[in-house]
Biopython code that builds the backbone (N, CA, C, O; Angstrom):
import numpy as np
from Bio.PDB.StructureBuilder import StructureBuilder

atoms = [
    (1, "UNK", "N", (7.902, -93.867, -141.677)),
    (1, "UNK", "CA", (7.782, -95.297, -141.870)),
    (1, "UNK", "C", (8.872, -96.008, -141.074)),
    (1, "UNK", "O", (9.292, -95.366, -140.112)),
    (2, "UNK", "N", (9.275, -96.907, -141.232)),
    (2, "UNK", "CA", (10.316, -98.165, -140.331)),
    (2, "UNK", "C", (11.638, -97.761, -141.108)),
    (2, "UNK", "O", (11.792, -97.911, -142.320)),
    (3, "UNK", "N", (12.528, -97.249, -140.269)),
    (3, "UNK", "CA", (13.908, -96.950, -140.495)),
    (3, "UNK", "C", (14.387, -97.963, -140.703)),
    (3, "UNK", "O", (13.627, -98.896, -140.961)),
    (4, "UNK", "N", (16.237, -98.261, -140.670)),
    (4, "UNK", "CA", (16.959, -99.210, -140.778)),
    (4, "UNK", "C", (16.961, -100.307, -139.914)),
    (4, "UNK", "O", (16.933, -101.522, -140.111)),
    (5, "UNK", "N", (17.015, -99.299, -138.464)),
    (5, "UNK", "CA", (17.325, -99.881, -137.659)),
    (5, "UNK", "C", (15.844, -100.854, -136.542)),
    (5, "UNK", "O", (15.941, -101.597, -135.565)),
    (6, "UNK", "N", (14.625, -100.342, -137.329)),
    (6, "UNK", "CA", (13.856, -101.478, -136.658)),
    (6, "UNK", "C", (13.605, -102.228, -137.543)),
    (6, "UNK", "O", (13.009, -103.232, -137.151)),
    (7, "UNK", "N", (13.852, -102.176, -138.872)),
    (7, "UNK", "CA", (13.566, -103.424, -140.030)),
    (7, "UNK", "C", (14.754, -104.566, -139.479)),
    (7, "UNK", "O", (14.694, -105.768, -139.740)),
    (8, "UNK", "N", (15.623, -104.045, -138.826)),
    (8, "UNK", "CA", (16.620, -105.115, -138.646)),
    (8, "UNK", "C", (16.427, -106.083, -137.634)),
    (8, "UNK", "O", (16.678, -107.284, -137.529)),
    (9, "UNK", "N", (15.676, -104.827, -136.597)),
    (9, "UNK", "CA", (14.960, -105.505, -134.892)),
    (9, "UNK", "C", (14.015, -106.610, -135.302)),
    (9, "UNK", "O", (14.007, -107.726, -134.781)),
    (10, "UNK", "N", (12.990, -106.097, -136.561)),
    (10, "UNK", "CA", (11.946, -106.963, -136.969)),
    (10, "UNK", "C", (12.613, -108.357, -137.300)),
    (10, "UNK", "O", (12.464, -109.408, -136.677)),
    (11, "UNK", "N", (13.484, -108.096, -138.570)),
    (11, "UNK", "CA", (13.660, -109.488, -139.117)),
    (11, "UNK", "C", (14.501, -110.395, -138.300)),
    (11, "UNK", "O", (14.659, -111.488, -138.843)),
    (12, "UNK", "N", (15.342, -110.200, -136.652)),
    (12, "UNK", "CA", (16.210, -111.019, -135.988)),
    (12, "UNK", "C", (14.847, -111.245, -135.008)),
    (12, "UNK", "O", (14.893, -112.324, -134.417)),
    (13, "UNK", "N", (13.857, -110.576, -134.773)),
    (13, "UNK", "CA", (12.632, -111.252, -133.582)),
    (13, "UNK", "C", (11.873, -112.256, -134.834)),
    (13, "UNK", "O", (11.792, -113.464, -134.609)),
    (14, "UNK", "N", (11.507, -111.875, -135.719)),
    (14, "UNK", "CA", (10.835, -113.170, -136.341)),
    (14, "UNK", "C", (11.422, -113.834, -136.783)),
    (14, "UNK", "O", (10.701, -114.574, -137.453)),
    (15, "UNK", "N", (12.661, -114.167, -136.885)),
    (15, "UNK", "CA", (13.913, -115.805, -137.210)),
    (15, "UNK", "C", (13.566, -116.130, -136.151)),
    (15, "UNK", "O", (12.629, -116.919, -136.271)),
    (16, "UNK", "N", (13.931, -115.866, -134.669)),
    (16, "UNK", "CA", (14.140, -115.762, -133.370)),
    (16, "UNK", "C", (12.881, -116.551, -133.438)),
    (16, "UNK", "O", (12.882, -117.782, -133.452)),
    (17, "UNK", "N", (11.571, -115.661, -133.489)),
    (17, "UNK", "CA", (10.209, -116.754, -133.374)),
    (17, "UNK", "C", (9.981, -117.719, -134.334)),
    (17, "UNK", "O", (9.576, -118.844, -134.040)),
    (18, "UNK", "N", (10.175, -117.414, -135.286)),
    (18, "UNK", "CA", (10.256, -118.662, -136.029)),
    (18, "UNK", "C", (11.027, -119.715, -135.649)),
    (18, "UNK", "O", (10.250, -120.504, -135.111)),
    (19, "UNK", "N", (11.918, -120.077, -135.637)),
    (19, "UNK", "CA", (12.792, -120.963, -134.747)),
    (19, "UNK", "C", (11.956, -121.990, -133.865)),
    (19, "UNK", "O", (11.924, -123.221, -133.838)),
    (20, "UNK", "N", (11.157, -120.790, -133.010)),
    (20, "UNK", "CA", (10.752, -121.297, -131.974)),
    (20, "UNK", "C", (9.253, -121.416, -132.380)),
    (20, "UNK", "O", (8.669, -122.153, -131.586)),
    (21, "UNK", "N", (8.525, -120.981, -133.258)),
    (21, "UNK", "CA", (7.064, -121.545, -133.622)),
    (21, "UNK", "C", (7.032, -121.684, -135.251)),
    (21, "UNK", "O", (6.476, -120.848, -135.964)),
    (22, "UNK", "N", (7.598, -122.671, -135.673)),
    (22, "UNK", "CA", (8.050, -122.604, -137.163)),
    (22, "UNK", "C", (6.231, -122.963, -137.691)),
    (22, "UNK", "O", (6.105, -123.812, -138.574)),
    (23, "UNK", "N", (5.214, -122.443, -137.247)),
    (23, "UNK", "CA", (3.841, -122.706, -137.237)),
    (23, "UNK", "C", (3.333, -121.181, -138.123)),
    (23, "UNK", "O", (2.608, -121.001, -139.102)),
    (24, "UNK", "N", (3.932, -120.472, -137.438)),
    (24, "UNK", "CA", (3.569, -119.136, -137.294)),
    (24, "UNK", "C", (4.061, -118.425, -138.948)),
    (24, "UNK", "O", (5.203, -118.851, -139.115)),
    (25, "UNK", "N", (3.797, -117.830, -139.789)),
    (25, "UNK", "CA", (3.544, -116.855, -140.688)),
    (25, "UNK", "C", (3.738, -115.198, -140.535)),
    (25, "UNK", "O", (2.960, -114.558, -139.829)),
    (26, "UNK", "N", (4.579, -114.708, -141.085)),
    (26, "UNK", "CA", (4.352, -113.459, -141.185)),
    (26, "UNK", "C", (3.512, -112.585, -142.445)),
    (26, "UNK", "O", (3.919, -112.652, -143.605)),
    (27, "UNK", "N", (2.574, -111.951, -142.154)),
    (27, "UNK", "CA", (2.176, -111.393, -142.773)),
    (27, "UNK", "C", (2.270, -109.755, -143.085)),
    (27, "UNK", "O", (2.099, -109.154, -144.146)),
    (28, "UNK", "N", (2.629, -109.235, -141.670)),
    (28, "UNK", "CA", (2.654, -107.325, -142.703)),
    (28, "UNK", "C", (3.401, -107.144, -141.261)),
    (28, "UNK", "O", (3.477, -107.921, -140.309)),
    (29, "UNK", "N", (3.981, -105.690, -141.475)),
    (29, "UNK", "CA", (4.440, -104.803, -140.261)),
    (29, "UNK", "C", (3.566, -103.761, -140.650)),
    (29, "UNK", "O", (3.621, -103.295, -141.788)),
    (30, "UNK", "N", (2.713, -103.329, -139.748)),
    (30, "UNK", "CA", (1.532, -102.085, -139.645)),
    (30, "UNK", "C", (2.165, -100.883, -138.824)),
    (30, "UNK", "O", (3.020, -101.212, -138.002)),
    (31, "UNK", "N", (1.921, -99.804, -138.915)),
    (31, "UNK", "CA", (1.622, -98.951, -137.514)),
    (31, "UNK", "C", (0.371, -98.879, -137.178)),
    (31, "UNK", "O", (-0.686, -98.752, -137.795)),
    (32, "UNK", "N", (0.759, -99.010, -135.789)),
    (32, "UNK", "CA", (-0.676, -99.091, -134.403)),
    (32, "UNK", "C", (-1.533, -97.383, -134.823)),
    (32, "UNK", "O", (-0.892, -96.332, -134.815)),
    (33, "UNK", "N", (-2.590, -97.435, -135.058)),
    (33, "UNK", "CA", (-3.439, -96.840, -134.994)),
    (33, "UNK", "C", (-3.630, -95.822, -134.323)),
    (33, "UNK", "O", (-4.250, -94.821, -134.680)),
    (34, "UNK", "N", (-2.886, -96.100, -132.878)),
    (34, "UNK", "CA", (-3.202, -94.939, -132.031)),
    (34, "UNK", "C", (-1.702, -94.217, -131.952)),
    (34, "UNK", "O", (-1.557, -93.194, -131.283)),
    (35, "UNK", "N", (-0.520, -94.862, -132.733)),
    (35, "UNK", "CA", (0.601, -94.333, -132.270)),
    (35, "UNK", "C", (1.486, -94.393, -133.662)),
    (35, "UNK", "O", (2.044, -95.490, -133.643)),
    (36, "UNK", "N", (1.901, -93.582, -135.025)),
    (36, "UNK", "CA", (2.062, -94.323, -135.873)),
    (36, "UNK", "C", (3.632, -94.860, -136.126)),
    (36, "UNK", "O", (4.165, -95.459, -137.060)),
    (37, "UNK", "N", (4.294, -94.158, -134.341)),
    (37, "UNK", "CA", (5.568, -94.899, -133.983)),
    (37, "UNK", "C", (6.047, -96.131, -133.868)),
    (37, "UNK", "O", (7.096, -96.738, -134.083)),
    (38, "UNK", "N", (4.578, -96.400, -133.318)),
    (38, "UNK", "CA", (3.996, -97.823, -133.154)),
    (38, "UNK", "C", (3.554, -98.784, -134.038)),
    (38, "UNK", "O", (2.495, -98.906, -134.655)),
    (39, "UNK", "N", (5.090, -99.794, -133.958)),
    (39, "UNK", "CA", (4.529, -101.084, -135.364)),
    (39, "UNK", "C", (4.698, -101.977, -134.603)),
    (39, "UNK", "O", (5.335, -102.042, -133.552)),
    (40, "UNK", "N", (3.614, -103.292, -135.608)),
    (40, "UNK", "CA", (2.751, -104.196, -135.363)),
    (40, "UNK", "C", (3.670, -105.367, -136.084)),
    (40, "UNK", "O", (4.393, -105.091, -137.041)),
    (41, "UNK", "N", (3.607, -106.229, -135.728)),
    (41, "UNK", "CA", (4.262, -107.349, -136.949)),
    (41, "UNK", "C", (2.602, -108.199, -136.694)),
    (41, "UNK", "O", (2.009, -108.556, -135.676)),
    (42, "UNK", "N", (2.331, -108.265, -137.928)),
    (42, "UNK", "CA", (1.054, -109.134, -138.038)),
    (42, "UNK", "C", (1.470, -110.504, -138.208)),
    (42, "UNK", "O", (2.522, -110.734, -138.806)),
    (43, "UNK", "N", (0.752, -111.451, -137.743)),
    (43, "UNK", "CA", (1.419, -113.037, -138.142)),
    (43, "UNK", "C", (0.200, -113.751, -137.872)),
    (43, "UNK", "O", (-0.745, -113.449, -137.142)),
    (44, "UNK", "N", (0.351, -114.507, -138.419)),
    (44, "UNK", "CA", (-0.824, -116.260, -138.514)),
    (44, "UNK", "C", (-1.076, -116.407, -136.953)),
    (44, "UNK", "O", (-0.309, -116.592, -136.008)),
    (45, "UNK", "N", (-2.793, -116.215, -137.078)),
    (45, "UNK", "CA", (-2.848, -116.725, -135.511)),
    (45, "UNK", "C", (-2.365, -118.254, -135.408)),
    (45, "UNK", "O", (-2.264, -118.869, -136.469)),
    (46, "UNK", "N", (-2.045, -118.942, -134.150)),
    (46, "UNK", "CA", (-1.652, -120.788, -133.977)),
    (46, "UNK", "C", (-3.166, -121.478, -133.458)),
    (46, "UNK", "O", (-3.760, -121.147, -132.432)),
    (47, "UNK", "N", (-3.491, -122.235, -134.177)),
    (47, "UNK", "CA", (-4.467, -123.257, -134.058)),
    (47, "UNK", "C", (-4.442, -123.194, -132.536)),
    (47, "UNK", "O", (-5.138, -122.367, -131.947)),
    (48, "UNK", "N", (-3.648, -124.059, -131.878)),
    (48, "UNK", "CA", (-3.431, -124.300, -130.736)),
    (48, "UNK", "C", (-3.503, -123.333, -129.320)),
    (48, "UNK", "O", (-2.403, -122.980, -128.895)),
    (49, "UNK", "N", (-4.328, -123.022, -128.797)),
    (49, "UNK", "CA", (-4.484, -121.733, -127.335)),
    (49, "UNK", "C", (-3.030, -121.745, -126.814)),
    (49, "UNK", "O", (-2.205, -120.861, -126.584)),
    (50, "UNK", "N", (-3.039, -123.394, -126.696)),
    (50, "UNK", "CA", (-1.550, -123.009, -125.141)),
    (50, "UNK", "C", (-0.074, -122.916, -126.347)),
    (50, "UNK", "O", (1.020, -122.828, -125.788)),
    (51, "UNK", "N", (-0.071, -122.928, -127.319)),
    (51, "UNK", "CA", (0.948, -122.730, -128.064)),
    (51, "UNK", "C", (1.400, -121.096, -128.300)),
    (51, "UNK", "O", (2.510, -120.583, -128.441)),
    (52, "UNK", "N", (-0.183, -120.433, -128.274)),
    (52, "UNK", "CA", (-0.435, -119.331, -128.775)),
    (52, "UNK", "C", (0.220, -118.453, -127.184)),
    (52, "UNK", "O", (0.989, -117.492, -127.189)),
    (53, "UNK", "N", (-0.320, -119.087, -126.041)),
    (53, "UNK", "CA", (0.010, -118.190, -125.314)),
    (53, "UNK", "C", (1.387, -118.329, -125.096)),
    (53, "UNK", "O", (2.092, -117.346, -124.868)),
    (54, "UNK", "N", (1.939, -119.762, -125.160)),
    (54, "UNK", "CA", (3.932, -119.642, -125.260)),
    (54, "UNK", "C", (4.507, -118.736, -125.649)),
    (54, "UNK", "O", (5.472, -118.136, -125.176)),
    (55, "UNK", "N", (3.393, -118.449, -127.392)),
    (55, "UNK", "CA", (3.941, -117.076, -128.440)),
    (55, "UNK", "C", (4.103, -115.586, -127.498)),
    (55, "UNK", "O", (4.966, -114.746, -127.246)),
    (56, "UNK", "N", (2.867, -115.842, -127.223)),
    (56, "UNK", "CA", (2.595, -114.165, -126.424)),
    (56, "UNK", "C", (3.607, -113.742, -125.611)),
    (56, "UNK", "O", (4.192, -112.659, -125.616)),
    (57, "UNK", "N", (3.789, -114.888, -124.773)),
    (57, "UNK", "CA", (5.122, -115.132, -123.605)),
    (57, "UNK", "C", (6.168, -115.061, -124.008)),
    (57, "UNK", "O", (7.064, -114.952, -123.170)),
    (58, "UNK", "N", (6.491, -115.085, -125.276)),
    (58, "UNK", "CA", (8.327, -115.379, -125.901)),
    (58, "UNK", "C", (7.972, -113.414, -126.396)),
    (58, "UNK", "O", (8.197, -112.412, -125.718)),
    (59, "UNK", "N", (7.485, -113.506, -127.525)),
    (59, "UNK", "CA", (6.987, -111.935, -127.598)),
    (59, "UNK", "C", (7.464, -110.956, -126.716)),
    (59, "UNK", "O", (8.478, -110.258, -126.754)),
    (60, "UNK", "N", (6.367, -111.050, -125.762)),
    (60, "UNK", "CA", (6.146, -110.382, -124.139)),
    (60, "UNK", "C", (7.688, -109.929, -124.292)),
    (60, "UNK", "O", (7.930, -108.757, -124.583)),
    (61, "UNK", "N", (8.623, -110.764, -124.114)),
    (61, "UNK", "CA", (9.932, -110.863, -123.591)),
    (61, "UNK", "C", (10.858, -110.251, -124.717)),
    (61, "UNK", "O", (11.647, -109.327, -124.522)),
    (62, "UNK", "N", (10.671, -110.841, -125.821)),
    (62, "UNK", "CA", (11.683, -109.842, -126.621)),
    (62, "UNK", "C", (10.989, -108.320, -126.947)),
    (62, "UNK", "O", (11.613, -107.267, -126.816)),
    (63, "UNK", "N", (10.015, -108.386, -127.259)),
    (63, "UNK", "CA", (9.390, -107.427, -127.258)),
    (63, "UNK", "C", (9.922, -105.982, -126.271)),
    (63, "UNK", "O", (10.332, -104.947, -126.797)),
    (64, "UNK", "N", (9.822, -106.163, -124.985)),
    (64, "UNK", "CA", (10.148, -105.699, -123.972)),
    (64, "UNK", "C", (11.456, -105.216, -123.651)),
    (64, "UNK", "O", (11.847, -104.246, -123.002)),
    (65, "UNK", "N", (12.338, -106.617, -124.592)),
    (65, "UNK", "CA", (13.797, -106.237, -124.438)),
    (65, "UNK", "C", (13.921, -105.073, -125.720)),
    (65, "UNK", "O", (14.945, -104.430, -125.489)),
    (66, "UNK", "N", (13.563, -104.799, -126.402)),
    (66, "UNK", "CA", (13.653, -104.007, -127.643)),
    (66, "UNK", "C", (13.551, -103.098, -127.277)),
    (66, "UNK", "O", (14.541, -102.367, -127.246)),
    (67, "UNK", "N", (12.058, -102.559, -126.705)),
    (67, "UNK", "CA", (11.515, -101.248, -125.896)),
    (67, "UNK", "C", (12.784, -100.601, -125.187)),
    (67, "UNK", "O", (13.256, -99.560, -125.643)),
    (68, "UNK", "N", (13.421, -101.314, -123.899)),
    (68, "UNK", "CA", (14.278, -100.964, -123.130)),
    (68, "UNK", "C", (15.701, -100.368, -123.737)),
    (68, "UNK", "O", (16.293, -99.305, -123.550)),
    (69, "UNK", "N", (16.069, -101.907, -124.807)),
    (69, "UNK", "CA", (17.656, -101.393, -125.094)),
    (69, "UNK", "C", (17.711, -100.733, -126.415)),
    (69, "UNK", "O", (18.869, -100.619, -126.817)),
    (70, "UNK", "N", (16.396, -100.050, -127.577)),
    (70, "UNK", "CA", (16.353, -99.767, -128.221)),
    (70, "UNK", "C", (15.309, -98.621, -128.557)),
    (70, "UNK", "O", (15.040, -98.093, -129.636)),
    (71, "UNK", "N", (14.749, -98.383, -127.129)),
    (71, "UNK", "CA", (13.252, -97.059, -127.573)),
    (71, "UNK", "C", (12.390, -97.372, -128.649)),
    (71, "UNK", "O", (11.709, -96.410, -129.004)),
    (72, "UNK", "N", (12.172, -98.627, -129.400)),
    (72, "UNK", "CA", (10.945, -98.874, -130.084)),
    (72, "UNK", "C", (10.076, -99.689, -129.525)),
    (72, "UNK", "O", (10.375, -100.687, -128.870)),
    (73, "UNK", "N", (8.703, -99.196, -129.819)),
    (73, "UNK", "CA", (7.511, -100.156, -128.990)),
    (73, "UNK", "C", (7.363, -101.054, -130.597)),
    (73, "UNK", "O", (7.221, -100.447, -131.658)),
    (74, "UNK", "N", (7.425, -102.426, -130.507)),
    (74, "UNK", "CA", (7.203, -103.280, -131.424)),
    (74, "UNK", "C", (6.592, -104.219, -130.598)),
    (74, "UNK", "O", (7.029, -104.622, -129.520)),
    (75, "UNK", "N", (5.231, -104.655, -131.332)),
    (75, "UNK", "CA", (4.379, -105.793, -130.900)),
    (75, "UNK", "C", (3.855, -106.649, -132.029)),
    (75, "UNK", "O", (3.734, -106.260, -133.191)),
    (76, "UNK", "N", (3.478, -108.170, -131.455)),
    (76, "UNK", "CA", (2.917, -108.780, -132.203)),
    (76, "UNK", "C", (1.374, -109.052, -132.691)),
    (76, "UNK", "O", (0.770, -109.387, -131.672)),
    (77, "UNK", "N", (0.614, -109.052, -133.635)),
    (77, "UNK", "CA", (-0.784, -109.085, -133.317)),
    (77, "UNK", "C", (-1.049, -110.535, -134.087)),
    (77, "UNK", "O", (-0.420, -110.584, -135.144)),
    (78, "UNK", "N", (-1.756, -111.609, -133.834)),
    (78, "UNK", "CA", (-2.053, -112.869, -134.403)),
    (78, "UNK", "C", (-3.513, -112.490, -134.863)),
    (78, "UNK", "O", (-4.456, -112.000, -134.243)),
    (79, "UNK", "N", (-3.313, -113.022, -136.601)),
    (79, "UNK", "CA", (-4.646, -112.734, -137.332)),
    (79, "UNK", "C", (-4.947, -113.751, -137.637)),
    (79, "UNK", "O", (-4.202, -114.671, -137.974)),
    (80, "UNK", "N", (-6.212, -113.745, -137.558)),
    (80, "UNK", "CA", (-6.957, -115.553, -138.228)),
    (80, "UNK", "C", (-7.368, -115.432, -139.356)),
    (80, "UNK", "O", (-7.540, -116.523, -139.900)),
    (81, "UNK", "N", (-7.711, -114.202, -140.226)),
    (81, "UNK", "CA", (-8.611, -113.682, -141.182)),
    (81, "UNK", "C", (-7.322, -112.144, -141.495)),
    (81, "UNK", "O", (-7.239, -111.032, -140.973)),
    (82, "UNK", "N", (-6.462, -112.894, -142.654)),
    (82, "UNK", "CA", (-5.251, -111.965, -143.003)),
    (82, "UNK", "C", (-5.443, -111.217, -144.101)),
    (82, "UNK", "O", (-4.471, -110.567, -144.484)),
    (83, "UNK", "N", (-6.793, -111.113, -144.916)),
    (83, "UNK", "CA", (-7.217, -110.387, -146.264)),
    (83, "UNK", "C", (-7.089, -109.317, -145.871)),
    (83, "UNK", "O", (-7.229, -109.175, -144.656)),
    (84, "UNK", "N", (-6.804, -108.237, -146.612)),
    (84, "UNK", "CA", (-7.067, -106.803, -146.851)),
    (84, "UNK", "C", (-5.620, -106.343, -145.430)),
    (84, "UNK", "O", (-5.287, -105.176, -145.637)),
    (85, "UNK", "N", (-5.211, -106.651, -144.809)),
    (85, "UNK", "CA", (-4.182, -106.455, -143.643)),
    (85, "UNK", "C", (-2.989, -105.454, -144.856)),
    (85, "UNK", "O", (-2.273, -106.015, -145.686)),
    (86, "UNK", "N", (-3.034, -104.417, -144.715)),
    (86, "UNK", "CA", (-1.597, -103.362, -145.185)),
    (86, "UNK", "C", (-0.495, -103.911, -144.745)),
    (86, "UNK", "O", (-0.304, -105.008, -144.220)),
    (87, "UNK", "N", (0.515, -102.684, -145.116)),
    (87, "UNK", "CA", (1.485, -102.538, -144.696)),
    (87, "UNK", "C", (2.548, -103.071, -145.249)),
    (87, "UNK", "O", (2.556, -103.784, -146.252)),
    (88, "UNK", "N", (3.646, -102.667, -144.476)),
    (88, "UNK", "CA", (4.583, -103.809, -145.040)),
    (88, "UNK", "C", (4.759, -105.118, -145.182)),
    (88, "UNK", "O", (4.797, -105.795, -144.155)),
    (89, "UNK", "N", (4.943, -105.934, -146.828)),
    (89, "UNK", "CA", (4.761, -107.205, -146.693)),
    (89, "UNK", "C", (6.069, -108.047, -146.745)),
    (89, "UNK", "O", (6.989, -107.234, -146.836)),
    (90, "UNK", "N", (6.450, -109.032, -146.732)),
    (90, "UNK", "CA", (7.585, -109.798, -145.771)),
    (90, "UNK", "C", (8.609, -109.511, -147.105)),
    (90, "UNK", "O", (9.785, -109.412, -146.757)),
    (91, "UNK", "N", (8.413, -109.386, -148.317)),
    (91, "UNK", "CA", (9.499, -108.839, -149.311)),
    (91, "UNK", "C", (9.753, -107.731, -149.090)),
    (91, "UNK", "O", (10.974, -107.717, -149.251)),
    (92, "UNK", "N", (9.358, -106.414, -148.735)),
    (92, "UNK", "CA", (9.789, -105.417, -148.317)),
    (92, "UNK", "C", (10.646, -105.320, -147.211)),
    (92, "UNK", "O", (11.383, -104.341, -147.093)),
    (93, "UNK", "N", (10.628, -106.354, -146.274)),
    (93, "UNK", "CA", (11.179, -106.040, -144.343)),
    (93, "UNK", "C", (12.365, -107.559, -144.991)),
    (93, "UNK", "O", (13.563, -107.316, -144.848)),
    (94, "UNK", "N", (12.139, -108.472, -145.407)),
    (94, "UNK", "CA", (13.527, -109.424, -145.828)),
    (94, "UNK", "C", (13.879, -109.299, -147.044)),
    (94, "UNK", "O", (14.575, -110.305, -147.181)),
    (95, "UNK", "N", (13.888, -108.757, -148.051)),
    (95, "UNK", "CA", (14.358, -109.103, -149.034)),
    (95, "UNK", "C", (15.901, -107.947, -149.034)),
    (95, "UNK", "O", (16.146, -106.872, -148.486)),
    (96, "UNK", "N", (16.643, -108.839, -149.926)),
    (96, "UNK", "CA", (18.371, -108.033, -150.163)),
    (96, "UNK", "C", (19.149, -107.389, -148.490)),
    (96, "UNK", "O", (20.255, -106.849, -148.491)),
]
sb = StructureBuilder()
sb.init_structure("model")
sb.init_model(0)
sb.init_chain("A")
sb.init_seg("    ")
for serial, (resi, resn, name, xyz) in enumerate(atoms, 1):
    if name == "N":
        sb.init_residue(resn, " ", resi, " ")
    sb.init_atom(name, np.array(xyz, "f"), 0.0, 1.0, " ", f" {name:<3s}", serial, name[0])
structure = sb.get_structure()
C-alpha cells in the first residue's frame, strides 16, 4: 500500500493544487490497475475544459518532478461520476 513517504508527496501536491484550483476535490488515492506501484489521486473532474487542461499541465509538472527526484509514478485522474471509486479516502492520506 502507500508508505510514509508518498502519503506525504500526496498531501504537499494536493495543497499545492488546491491552492491553485481551489475547484477541484479530492476523492481517493487508488493503485493503477496495471501497476499496483502505481497510485492515482482521484479528484473532481472541473466544469471548465481550459481550466481542466491548466490542471493536467500543473500535474504534468509536479507529477514528473516526483517521478525524477523521488522514483514514484503518481498521477492524477479527474472523475465526473465519483460513486463506488476505492481506495484511500482523504481521512486516511490527511488526517493526524
Amino acid at each position: 500500500m502507500i508508505n510514509f513517504k508518498q502519503k506525504e508527496l500526496i498531501q504537499n501536491f494536493f495543497k499545492e493544487m488546491q491552492q491553485k484550483f481551489p475547484e477541484t476535490e479530492f476523492v481517493s488515492v487508488t493503485e493503477s490497475p496495471e501497476n499496483p506501484a502505481d497510485l492515482w489521486i482521484n479528484i473532481t473532474a472541473l466544469e471548465d475544459e481550459n481550466r481542466e487542461e491548466e490542471l493536467i499541465a500543473f500535474a504534468s509538472d509536479k507529477t514528473s518532478d516526483i517521478l525524477l527526484d523521488y522514483g514514484y509514478y503518481i498521477t492524477i485522474m479527474t472523475r465526473r461520476n465519483t460513486e463506488g471509486i476505492g481506495g484511500m479516502k482523504y481521512q486516511e492520506i490527511f488526517a493526524g
